[in-house]
KEZA-807842 format. One record per residue (C-alpha): x, y, z; residue in three letters. Coordinates in steps of 0.5 Angstrom, whole numbers, padded with zeros to 4 digits, m for minus. Each point is the difference from the previous one (the first is absolute). Layout:
% KEZA-807842
+-------+-------+-------+------+
!  east ! north !    up ! resn !
+-------+-------+-------+------+
!     X !     Y !     Z !  Ala !
...
+-------+-------+-------+------+
***
This chain:
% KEZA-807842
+-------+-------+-------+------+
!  east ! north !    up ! resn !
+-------+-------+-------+------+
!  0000 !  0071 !  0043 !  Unk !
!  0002 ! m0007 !  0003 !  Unk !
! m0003 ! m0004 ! m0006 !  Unk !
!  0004 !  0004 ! m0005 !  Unk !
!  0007 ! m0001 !  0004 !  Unk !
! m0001 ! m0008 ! m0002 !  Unk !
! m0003 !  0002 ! m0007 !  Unk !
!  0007 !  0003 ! m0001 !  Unk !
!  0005 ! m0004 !  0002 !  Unk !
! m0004 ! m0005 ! m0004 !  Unk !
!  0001 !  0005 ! m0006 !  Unk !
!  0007 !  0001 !  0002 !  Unk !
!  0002 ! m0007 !  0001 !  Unk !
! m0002 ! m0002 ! m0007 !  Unk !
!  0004 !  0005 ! m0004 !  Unk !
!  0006 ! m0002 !  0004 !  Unk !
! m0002 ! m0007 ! m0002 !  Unk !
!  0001 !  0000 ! m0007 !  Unk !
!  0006 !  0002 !  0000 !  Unk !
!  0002 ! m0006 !  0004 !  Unk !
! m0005 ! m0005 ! m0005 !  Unk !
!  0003 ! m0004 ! m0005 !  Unk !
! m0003 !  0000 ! m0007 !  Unk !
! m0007 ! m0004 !  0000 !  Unk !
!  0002 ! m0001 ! m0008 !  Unk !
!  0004 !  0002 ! m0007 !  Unk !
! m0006 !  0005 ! m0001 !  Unk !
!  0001 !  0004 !  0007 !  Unk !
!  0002 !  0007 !  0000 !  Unk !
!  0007 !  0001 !  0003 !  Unk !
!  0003 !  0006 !  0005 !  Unk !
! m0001 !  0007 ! m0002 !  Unk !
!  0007 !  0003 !  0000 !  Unk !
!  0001 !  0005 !  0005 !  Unk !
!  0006 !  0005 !  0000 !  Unk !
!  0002 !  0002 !  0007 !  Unk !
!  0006 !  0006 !  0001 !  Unk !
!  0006 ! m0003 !  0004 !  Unk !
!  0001 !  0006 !  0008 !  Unk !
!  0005 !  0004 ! m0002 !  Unk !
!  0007 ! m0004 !  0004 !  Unk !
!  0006 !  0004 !  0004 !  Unk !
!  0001 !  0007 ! m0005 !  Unk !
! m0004 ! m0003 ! m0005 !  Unk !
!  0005 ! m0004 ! m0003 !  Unk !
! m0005 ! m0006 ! m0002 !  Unk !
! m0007 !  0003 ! m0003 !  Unk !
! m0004 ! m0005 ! m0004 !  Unk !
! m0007 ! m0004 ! m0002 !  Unk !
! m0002 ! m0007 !  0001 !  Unk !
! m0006 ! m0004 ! m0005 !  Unk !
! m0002 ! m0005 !  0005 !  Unk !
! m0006 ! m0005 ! m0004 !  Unk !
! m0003 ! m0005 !  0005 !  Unk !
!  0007 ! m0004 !  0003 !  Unk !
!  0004 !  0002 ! m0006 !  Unk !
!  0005 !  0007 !  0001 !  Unk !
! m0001 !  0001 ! m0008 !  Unk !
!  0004 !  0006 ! m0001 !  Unk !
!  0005 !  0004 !  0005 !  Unk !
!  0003 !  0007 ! m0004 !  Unk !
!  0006 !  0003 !  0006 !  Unk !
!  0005 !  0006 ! m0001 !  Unk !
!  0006 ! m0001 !  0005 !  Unk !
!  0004 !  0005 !  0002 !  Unk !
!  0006 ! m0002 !  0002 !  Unk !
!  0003 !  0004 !  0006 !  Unk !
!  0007 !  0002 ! m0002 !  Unk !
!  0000 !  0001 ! m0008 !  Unk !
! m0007 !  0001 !  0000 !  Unk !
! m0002 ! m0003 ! m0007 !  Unk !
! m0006 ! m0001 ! m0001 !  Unk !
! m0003 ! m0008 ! m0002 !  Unk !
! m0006 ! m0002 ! m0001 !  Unk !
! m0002 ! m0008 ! m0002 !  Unk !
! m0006 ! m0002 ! m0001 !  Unk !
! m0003 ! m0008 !  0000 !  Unk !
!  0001 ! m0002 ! m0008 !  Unk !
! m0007 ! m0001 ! m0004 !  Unk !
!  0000 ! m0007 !  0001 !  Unk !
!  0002 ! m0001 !  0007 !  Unk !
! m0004 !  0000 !  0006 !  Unk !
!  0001 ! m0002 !  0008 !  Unk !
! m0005 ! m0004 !  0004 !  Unk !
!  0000 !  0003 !  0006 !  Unk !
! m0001 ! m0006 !  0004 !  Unk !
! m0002 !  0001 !  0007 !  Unk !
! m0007 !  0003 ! m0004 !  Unk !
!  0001 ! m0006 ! m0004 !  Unk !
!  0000 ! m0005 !  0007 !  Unk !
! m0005 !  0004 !  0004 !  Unk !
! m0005 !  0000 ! m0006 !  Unk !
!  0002 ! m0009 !  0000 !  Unk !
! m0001 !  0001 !  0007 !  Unk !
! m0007 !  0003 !  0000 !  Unk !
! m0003 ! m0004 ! m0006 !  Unk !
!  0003 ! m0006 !  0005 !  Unk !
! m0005 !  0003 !  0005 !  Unk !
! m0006 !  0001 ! m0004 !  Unk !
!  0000 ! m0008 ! m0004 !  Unk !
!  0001 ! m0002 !  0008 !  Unk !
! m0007 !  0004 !  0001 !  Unk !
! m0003 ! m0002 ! m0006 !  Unk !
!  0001 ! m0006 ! m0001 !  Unk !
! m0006 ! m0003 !  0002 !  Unk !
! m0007 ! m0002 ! m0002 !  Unk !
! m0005 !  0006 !  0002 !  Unk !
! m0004 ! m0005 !  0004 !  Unk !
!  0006 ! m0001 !  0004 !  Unk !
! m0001 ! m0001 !  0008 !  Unk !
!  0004 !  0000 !  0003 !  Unk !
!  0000 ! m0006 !  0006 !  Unk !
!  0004 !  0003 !  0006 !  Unk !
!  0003 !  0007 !  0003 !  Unk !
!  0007 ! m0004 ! m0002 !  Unk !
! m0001 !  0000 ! m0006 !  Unk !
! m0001 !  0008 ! m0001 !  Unk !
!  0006 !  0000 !  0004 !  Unk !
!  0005 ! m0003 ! m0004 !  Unk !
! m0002 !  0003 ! m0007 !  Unk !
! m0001 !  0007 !  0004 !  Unk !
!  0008 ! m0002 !  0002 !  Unk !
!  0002 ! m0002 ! m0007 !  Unk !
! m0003 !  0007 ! m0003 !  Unk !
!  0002 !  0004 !  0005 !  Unk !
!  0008 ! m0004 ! m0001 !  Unk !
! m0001 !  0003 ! m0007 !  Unk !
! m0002 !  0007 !  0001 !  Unk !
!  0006 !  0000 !  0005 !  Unk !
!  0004 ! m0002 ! m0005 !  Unk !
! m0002 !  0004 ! m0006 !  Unk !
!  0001 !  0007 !  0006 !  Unk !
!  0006 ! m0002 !  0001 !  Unk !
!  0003 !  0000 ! m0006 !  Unk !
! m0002 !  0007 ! m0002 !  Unk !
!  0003 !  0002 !  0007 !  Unk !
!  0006 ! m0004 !  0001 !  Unk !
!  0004 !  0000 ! m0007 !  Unk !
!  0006 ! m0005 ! m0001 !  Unk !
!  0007 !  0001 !  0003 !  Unk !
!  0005 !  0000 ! m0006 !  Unk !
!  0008 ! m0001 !  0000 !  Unk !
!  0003 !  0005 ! m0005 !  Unk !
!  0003 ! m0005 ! m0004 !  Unk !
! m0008 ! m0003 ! m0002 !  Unk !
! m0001 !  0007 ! m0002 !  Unk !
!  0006 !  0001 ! m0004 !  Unk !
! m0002 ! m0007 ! m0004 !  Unk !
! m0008 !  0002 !  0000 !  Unk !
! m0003 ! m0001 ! m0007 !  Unk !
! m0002 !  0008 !  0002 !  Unk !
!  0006 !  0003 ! m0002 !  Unk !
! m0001 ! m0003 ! m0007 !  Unk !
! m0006 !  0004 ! m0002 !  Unk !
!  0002 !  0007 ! m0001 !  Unk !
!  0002 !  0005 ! m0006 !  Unk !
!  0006 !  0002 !  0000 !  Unk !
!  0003 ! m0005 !  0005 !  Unk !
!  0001 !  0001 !  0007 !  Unk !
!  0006 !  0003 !  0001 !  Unk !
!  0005 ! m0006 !  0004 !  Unk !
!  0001 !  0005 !  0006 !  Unk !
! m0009 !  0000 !  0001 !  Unk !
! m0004 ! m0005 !  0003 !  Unk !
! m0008 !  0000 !  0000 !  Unk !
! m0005 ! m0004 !  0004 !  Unk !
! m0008 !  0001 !  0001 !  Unk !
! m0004 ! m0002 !  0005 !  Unk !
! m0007 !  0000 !  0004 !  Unk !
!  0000 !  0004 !  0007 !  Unk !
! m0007 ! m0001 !  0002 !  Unk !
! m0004 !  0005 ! m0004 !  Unk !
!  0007 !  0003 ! m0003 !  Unk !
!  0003 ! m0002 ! m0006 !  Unk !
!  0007 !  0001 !  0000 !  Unk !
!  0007 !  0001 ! m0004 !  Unk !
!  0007 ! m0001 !  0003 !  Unk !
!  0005 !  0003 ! m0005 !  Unk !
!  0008 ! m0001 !  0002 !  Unk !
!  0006 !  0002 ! m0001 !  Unk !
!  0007 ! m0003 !  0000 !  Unk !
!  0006 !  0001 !  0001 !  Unk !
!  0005 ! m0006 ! m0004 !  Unk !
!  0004 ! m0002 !  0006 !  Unk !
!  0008 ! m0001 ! m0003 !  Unk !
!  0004 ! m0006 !  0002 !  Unk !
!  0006 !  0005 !  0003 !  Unk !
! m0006 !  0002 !  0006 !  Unk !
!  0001 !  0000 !  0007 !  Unk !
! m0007 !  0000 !  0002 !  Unk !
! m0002 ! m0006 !  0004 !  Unk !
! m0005 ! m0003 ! m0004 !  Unk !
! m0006 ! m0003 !  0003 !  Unk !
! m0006 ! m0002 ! m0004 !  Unk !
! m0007 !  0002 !  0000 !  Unk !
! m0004 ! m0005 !  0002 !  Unk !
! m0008 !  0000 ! m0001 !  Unk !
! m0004 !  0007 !  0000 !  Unk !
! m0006 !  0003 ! m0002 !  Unk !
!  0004 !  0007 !  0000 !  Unk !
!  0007 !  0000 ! m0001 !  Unk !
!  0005 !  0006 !  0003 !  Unk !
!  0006 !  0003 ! m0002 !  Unk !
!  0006 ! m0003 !  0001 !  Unk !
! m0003 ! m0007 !  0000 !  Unk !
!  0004 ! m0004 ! m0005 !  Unk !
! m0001 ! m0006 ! m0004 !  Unk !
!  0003 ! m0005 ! m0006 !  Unk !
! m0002 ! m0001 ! m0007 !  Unk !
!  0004 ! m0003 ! m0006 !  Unk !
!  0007 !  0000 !  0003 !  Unk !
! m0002 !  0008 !  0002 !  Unk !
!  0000 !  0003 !  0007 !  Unk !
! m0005 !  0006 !  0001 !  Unk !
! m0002 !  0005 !  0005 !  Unk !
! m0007 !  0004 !  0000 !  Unk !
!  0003 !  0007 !  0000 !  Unk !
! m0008 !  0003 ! m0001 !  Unk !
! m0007 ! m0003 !  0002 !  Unk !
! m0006 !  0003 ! m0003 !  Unk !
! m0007 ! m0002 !  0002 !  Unk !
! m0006 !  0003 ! m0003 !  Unk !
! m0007 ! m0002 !  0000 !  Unk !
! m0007 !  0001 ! m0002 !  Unk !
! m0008 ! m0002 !  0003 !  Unk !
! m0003 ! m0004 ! m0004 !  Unk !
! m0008 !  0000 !  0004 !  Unk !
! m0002 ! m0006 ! m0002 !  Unk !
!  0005 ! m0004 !  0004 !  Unk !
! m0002 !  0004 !  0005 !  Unk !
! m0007 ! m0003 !  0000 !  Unk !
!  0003 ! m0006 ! m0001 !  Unk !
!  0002 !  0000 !  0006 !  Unk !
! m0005 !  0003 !  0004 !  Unk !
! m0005 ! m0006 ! m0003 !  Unk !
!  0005 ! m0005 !  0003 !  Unk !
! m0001 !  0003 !  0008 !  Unk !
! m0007 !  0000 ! m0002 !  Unk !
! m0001 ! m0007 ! m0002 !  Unk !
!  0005 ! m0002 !  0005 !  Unk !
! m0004 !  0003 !  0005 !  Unk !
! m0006 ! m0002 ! m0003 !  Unk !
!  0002 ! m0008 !  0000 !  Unk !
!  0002 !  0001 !  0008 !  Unk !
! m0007 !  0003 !  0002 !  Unk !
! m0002 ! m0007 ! m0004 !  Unk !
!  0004 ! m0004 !  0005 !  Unk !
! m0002 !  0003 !  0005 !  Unk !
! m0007 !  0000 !  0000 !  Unk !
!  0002 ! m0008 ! m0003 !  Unk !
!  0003 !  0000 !  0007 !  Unk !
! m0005 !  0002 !  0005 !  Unk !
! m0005 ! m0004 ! m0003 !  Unk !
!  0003 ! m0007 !  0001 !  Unk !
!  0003 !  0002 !  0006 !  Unk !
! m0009 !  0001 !  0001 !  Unk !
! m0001 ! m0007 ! m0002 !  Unk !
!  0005 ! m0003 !  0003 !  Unk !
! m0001 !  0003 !  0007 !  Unk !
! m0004 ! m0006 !  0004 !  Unk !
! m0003 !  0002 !  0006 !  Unk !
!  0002 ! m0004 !  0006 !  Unk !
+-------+-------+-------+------+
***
């Protein structure tokens, strides 16, 4: 029983490895596409289906309801566009980061002192860290930033100019915001206050762009569980755990042969 539990993590993290390896030539086969269905959001106003290949989001079919009309509208990634998820696409830098730092040396290599295991077990365990903490921790935007994205040019038909959409990774969730604007006219009373950074916007924030002021009137967040993300995440604990130990046994033992009896 025991000796099966390291045999499947073994299995488990090697799966999850490949996603994060890059391509060792031309030849090498690419991703599966894999199709996830979006979690339903508040009354169902965003259903939809994301094909994620490797770190590439490759096509996203969405049906927005829009509250107070409720038209229905639908827009989807053009044919010969695609979004690079890049905190998949760092993680995976990172974890490639880790493996050379690991390999790269010769077979016969010994290594001569207790510090020298210590330090490169602090370099691999710096880039698992990081290559974790991208998967968990997705970057803070300013509306204004999501407004020039180069995401807003890659549907058909175009998004409306009232709708905003941005992808992220939250762990093992790949997620999509979509939100809904209101054009602010120059004869407005509101005191307007720009948004700052934020993952997650609210109703309410207000922003600029293109000499137009606008409010997010609705935010829509919906989701979908993508498991080998998940199992990404779980070979990082383990591998972070693992290179611990290493440095602790690494430890007690040069603390062994430094130790000088009066």
């Amino acid at each position: 029983m025991d000796k099966e539990r390291p045999r499947a993590g073994r299995r488990m993290c090697k799966e999850a490895s490949k996603r994060f390896t890059l391509p060792a030539g031309a030849s090498e086969r690419p991703s599966k596409q894999e199709n996830f269905i979006l979690g339903s959001s508040t009354a169902d106003l965003v259903k939809g289906v994301l094909t994620l290949q490797g770190d590439a989001l490759c096509q996203a079919d969405v049906n927005l309801k829009m509250p107070r009309t409720n038209q229905m509208l639908h827009f989807a990634f053009r044919d010969d566009k695609q979004w690079k998820m890049q905190q998949i696409q760092d993680a995976r830098n990172h974890v490639n980061q880790a493996m050379y730092l690991l390999a790269n040396r010769d077979e016969t290599y010994k290594f001569q002192t207790g510090a020298e295991v210590l330090k490169l077990m602090d370099a691999v365990m710096l880039q698992l860290t990081r290559a974790r903490n991208r998967l968990t921790t997705p970057a803070t935007l300013t509306l204004p930033e999501i407004a020039s994205s180069s995401l807003t040019k890659m549907f058909t038909p175009a998004l409306p100019g009232d709708v905003l959409v941005n992808f992220y990774i939250n762990l093992n969730k790949l997620c999509l915001l979509v939100y809904q604007l209101h054009a602010l006219q120059p004869s407005s009373t509101k005191n307007f206050r720009p948004a700052g950074g934020s993952i997650l916007h609210h109703p309410g924030a207000m922003f600029e762009f293109g000499g137009q002021r606008f409010e997010i009137i609705h935010v829509h967040k919906v989701e979908c569980v993508v498991p080998w993300l998940n199992d990404a995440l779980v070979c990082f604990t383990v591998a972070l755990q693992l290179c611990q130990q290493m440095k602790d046994k690494i430890s007690v033992f040069s603390s062994y042969w430094n130790y000088r009896p009066y």
